[in-house]
C-alpha positions as protocol buffer text, in pm:
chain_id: "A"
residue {
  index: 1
  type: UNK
  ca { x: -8613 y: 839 z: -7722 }
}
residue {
  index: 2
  type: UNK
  ca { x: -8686 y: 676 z: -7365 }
}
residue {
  index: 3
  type: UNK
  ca { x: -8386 y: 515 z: -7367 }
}
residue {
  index: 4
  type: UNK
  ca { x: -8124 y: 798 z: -7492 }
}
residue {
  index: 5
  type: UNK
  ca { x: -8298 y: 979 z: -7171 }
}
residue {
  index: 6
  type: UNK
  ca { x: -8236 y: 711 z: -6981 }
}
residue {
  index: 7
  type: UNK
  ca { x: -7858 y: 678 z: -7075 }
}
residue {
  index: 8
  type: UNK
  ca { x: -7766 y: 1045 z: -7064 }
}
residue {
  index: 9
  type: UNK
  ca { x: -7953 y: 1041 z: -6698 }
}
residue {
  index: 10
  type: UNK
  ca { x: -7732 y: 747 z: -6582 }
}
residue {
  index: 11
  type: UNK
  ca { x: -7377 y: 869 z: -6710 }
}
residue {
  index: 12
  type: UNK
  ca { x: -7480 y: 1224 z: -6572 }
}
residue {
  index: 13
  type: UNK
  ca { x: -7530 y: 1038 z: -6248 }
}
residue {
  index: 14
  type: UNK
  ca { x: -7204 y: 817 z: -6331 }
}
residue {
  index: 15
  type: UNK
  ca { x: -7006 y: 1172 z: -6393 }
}
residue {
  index: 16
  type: UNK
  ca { x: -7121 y: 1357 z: -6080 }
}
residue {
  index: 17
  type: UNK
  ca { x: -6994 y: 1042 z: -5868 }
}
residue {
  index: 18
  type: UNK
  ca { x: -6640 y: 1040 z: -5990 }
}
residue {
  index: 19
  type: UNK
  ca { x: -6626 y: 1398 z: -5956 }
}
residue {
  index: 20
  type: UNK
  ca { x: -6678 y: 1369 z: -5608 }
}
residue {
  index: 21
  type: UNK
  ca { x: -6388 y: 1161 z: -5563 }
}
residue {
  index: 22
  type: UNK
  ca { x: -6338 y: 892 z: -5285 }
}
residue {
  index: 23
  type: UNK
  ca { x: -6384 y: 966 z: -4896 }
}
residue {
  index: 24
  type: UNK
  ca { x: -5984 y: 942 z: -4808 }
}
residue {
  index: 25
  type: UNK
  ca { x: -5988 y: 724 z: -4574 }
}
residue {
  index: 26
  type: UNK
  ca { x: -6181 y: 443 z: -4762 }
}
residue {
  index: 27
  type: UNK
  ca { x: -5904 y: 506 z: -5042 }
}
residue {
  index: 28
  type: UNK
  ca { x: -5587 y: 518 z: -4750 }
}
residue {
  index: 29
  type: UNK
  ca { x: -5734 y: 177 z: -4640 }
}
residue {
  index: 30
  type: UNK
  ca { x: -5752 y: 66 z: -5028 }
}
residue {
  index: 31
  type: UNK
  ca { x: -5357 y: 134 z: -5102 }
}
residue {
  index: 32
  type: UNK
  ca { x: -5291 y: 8 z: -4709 }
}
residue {
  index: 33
  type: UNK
  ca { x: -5462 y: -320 z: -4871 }
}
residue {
  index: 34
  type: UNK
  ca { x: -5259 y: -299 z: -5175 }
}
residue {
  index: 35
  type: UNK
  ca { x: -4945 y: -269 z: -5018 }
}
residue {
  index: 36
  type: UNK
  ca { x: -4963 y: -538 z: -4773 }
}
residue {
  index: 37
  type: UNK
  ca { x: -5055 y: -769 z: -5035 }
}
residue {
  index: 38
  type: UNK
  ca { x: -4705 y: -707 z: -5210 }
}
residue {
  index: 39
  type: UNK
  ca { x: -4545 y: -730 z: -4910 }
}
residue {
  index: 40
  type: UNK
  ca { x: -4431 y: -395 z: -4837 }
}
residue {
  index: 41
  type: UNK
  ca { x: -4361 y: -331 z: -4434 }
}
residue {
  index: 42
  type: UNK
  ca { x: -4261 y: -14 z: -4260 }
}
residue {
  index: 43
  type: UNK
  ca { x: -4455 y: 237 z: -4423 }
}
residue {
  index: 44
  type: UNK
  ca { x: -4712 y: 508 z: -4366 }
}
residue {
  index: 45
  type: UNK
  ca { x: -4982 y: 680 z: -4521 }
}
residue {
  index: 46
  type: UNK
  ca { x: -5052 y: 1029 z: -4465 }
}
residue {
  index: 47
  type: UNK
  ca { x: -5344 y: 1210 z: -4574 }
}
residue {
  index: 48
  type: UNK
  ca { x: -5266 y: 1592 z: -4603 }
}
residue {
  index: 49
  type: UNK
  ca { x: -5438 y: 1881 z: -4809 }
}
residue {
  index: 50
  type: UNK
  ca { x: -5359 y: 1899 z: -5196 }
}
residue {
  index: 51
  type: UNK
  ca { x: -4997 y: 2152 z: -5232 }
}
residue {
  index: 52
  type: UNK
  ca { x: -4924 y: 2125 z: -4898 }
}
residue {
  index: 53
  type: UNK
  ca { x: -4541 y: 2014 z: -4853 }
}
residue {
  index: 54
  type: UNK
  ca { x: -4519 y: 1644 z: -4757 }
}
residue {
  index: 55
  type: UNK
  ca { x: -4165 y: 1394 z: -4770 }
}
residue {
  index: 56
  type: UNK
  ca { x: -4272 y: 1106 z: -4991 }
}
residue {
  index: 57
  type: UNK
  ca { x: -4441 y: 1022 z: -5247 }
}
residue {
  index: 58
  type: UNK
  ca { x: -4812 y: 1133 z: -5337 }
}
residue {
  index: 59
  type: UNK
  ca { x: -4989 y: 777 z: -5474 }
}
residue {
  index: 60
  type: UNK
  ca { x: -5327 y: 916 z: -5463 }
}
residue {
  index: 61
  type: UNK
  ca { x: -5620 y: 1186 z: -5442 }
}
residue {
  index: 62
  type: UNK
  ca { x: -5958 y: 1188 z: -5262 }
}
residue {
  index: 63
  type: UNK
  ca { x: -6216 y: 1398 z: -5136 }
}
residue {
  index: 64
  type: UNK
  ca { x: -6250 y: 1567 z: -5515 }
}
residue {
  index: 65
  type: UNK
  ca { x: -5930 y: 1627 z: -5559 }
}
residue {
  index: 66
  type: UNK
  ca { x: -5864 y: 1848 z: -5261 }
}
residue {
  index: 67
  type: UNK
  ca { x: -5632 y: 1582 z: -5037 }
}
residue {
  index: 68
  type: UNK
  ca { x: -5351 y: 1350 z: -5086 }
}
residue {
  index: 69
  type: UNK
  ca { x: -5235 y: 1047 z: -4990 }
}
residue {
  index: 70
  type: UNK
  ca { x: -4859 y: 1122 z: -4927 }
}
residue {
  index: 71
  type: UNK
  ca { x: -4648 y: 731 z: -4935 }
}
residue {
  index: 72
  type: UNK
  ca { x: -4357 y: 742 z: -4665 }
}
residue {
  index: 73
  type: UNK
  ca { x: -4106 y: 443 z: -4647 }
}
residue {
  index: 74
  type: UNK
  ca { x: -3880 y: 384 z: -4345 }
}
């Protein structure tokens, strides 16, 4: 019994983390990390609220869902 407590106490804890999403910028710097590694150049990142009209490409979410991470080439 100890130990079912134990487990649904630790993926409660597990659950409310994800939920909360990633801090933006630590994510931005994440995909800025990725994409240097493949060798992309002459980009930006943009971090803008969730719905808001962007030009590019949303690649990511943060801050529980409420911001984007909007991809512009060029």
């Amino acid at each position: 019994m100890k130990k079912f407590l134990l487990a649904v106490g630790l993926l409660s804890i597990a659950g409310t983390a994800l939920a909360a999403g990633k801090p933006c910028e630590e994510l931005k710097s994440e995909l800025a990390a990725k994409l240097d590694a493949k060798g992309v150049q002459h980009y930006s990142l943009d971090v803008v609220k969730k719905g808001a009209s962007a030009d590019g490409k949303v690649i990511g979410t943060c801050e529980g869902g409420t911001k984007e991470i909007v991809y512009k080439r060029g």
